[in-house]
C-alpha positions as CSV (number, residue, x, y, z in Angstrom):
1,X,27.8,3.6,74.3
2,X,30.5,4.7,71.4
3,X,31.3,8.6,71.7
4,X,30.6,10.5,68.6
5,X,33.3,12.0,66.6
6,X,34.2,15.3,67.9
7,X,36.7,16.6,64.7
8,X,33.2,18.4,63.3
9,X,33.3,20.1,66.5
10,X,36.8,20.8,66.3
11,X,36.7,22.2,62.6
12,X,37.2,25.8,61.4
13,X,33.8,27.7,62.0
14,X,32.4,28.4,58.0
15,X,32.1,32.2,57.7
16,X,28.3,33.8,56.8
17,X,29.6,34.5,53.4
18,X,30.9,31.6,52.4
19,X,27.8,29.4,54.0
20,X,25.6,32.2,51.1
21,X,27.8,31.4,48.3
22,X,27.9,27.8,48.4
23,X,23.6,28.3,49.3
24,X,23.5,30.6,45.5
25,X,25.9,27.8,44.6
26,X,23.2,24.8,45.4
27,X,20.3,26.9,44.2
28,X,22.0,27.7,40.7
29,X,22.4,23.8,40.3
30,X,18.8,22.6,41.4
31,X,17.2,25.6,38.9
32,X,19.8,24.2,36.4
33,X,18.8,20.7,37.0
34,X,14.9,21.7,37.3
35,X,15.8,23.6,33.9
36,X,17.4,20.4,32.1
37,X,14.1,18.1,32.9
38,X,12.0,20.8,32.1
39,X,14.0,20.6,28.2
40,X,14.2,16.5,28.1
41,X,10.8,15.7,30.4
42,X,7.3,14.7,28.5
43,X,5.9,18.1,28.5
44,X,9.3,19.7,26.4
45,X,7.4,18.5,23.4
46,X,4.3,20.3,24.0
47,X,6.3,23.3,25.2
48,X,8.2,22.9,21.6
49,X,4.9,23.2,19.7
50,X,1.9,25.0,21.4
51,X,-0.1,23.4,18.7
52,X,-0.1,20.0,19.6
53,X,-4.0,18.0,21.0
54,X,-4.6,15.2,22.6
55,X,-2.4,12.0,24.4
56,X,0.3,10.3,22.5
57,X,-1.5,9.0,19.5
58,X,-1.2,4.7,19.1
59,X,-3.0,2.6,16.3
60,X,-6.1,2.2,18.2
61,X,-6.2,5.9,18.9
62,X,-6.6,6.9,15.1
63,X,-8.3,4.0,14.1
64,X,-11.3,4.4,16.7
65,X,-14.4,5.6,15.8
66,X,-13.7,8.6,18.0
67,X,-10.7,10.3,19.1
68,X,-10.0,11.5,22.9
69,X,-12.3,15.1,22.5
70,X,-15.8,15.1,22.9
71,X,-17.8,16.8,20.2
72,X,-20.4,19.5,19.9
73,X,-22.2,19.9,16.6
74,X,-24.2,23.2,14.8
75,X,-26.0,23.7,11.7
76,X,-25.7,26.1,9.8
77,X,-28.2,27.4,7.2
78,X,-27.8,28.1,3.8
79,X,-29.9,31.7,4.2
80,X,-27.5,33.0,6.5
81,X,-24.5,32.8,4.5
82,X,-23.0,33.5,0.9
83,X,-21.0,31.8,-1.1
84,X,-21.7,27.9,-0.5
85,X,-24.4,26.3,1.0
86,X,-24.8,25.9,4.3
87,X,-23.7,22.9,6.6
88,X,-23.0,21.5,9.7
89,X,-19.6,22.2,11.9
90,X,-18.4,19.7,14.5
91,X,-15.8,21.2,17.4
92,X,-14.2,19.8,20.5
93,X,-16.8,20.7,23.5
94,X,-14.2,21.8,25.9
95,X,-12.2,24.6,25.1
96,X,-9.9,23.5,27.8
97,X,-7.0,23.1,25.4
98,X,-7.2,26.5,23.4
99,X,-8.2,27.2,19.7
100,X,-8.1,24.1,16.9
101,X,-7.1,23.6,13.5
102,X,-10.4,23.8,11.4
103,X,-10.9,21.4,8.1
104,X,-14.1,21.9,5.8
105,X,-14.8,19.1,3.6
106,X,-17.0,19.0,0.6
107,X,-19.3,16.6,-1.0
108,X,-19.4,15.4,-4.8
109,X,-21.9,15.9,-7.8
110,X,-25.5,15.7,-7.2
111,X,-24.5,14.9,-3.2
112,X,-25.3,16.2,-0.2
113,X,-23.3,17.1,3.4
114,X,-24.8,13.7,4.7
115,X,-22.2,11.9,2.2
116,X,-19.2,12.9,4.1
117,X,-21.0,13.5,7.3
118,X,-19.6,10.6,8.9
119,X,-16.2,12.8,8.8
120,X,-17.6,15.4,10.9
121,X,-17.4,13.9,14.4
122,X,-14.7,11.6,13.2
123,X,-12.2,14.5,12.9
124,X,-13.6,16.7,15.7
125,X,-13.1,14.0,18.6
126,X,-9.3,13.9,17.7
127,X,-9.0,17.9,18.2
128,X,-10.2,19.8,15.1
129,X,-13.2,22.0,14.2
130,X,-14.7,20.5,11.2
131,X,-17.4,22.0,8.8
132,X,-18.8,19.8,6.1
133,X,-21.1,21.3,3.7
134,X,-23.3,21.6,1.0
135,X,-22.4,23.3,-2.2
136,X,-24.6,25.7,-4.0
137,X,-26.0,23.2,-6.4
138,X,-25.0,19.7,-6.5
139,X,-24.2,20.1,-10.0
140,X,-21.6,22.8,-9.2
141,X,-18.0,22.0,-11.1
142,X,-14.7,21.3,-9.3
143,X,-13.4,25.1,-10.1
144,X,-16.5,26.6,-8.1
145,X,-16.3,23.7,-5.1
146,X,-12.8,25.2,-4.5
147,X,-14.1,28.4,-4.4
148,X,-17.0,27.6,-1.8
149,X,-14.4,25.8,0.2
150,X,-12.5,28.9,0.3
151,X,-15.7,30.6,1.4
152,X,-16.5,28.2,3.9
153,X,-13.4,28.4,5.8
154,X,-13.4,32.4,5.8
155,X,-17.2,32.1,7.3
156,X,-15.8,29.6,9.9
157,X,-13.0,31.8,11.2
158,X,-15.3,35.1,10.8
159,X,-18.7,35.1,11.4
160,X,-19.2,31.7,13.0
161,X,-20.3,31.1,16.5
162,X,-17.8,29.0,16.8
163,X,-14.7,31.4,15.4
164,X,-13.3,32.1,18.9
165,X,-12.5,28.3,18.9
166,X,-10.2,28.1,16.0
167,X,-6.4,28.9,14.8
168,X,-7.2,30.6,11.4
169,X,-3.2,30.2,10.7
170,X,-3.8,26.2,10.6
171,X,-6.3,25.6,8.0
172,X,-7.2,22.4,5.4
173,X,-9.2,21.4,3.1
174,X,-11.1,18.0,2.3
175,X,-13.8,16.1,0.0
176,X,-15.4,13.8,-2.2
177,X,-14.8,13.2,-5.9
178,X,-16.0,16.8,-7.8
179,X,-15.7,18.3,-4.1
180,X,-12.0,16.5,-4.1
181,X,-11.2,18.3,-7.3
182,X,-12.1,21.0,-5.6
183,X,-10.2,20.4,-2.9
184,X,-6.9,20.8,-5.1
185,X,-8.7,24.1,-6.7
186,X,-8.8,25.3,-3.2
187,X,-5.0,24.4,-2.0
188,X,-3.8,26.1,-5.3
189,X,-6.1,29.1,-4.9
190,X,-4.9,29.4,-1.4
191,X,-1.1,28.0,-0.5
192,X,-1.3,29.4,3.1
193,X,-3.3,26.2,3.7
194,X,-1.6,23.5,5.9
195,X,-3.7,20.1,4.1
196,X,-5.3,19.0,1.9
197,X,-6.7,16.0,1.4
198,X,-9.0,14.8,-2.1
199,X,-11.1,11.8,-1.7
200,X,-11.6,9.5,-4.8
201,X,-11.4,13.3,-6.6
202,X,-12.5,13.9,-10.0
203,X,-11.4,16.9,-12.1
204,X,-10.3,17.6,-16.1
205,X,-7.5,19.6,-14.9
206,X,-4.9,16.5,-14.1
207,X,-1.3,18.3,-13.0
208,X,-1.3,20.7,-10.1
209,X,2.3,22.4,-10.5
210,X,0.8,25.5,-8.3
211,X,-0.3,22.9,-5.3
212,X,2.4,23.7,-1.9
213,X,0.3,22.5,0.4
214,X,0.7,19.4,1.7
215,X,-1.6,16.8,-0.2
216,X,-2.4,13.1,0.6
217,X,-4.5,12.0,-2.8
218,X,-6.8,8.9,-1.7
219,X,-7.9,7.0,-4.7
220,X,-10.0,3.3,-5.1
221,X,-9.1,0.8,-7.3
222,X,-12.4,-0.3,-8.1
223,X,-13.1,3.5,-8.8
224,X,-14.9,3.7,-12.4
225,X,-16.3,7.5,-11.9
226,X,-12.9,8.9,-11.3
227,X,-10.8,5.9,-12.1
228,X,-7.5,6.3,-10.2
229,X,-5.5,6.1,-13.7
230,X,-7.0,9.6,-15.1
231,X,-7.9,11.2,-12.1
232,X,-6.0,10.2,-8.6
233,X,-2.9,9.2,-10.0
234,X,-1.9,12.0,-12.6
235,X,-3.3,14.5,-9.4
236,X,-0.7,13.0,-7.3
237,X,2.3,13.1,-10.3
238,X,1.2,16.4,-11.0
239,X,2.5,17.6,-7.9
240,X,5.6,19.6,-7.2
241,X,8.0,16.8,-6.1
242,X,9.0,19.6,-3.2
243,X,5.3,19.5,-1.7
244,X,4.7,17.2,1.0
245,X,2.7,14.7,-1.1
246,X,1.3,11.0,-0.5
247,X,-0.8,9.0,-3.2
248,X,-3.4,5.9,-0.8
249,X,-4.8,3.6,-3.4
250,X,-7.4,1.7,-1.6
251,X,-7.4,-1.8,-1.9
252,X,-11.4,-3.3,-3.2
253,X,-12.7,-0.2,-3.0
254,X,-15.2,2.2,-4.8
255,X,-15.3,5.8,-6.4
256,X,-18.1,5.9,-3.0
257,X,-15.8,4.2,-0.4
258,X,-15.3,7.8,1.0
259,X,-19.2,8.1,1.0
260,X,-19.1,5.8,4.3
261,X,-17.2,5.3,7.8
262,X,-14.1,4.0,6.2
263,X,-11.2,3.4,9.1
264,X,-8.1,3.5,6.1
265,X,-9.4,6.5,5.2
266,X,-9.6,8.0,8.9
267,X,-6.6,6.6,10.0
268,X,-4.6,8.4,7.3
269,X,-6.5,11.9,7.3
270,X,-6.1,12.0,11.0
271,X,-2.2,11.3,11.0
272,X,-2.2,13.9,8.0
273,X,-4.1,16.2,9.8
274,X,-2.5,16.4,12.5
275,X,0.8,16.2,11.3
276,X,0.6,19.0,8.9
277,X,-2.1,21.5,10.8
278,X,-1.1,20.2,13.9
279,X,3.2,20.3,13.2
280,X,2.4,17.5,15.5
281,X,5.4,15.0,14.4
282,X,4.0,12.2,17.0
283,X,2.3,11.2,13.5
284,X,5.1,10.7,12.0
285,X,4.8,6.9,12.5
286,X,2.2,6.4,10.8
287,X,3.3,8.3,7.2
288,X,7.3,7.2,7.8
289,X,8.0,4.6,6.3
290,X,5.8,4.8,3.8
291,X,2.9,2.4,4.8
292,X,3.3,-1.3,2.8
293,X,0.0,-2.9,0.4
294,X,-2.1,-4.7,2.6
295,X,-6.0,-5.9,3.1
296,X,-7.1,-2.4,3.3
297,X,-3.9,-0.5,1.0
298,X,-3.4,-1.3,-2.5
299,X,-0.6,1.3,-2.8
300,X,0.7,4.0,-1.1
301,X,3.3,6.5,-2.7
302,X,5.0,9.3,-1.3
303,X,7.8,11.1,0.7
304,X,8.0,11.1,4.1
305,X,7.5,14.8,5.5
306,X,10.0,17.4,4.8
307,X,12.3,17.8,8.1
308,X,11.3,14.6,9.3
């Protein structure tokens, strides 16, 4: 049987101090290490911006008829508010993940909420608090949808039962045709808001030099209400070239494309959504490069997100 070496036995015995230096020595370089995965691992992201939802965000994810949250839903009546009419607000059911951006969408002349209801749980499931409503009267002009808008969200993130759910700091607004023009009423009325997003919008004013808040413009090019070439297309070149702006032309579409669960349309709102209330740049992707004409996409114009 082969001796063991004995020159470990033989060597200089290590004195208490030295034995705790190089021990603070070791420590130091595992916390340093620990520290250094901690910056580069998959959670340095989240860490980086608090208000990021949800997995890692693929094709299928924002294209699927729901997102990764389950959804609660309540109504709200037109008799116990001012301002607008009522509606219903969708939410994540957990509150598991903290507060939520919040989006309120609006409908279009002579409609109802059920026009963009499909929206509601659409939006929710991927992480927001969404509140589509009705308007005072369906006749009600683009100036006075922004306006209820801007009521809407300040009954969402004050009286609402739901209020304690939501970031009032990360707010946007969305809807349909006169309720799209009055979505750009809104963002001009308001630039502390992080999206907006007109569907198929309609409204006599056609540049929006005021507009900073980040605006994706979704027109149809079968659209004779608001046809894209007096209403969505002037909206988008009316913009500040220094807003974060996108122009979607949908490709054999209707002024009342928006009026029904339309995956182009979800796809991008989501990704814009969550970009731009969110911060969340996983959506990036999806908005950079600009997306190409395809089945679904006539055009799309735009710049990809400042500080991208």
């Amino acid at each position: 049987m082969r001796k063991p070496h004995t020159h470990a036995a033989t060597a200089a015995p290590r004195s208490p101090r030295g034995a705790r230096r190089r021990l603070a020595g070791t420590t130091a370089a595992v916390a340093a290490v620990v520290a250094l995965t901690t910056l580069t691992g998959p959670g340095a992201q989240a860490a980086d911006n608090p208000y990021e939802r949800g997995p890692a965000p693929t094709v299928a994810s924002i294209e699927a008829l729901r997102g990764p949250y389950s959804v609660s839903d309540t109504s709200v009546s037109s008799l116990s508010v001012t301002g607008f009419g009522g509606g219903t607000i969708y939410y994540p059911t957990s509150t598991s993940d903290g507060t939520f951006g919040a989006v309120v969408i609006a409908p279009g002349y002579t409609a109802y909420q059920s026009s963009i209801a499909w929206l509601g749980p659409r939006l929710a499931s991927q992480g927001f608090v969404v509140f589509t409503i009705d308007t005072n009267t369906t006749l009600d002009q683009p100036d006075s949808r922004g306006r209820q808008l801007l009521a809407a969200l300040d009954y969402l993130t004050g009286r609402s039962s739901v209020r304690s759910r939501i970031d009032s700091s990360r707010l946007g607004v969305m809807g349909h045709s006169m309720g799209g023009g009055g979505t750009l009423e809104a963002a001009k009325s308001r630039p502390s808001l992080q999206a907006a997003i007109p569907l198929t919008p309609w409204n006599l004013d056609k540049s929006w030099p005021e507009v900073s808040t980040p605006t994706l413009i979704v027109g149809a090019d079968g659209d004779t209400v608001a046809p894209v070439a007096s209403h969505a297309e002037p909206f988008y070149s009316g913009l500040p070239s220094a807003t974060d702006r996108a122009y979607l032309e949908l490709n054999n579409a209707t002024h009342f494309s928006p009026n029904t669960s339309n995956t182009t349309i979800a796809k991008y709102s989501v990704s814009w959504l969550k970009r731009f209330i969110d911060n969340d740049t996983r959506y990036e992707q999806f908005l950079c490069p600009l997306p190409r004409p395809s089945l679904t996409i006539e055009e799309y114009r735009g710049n990809c997100p400042h500080g991208s």
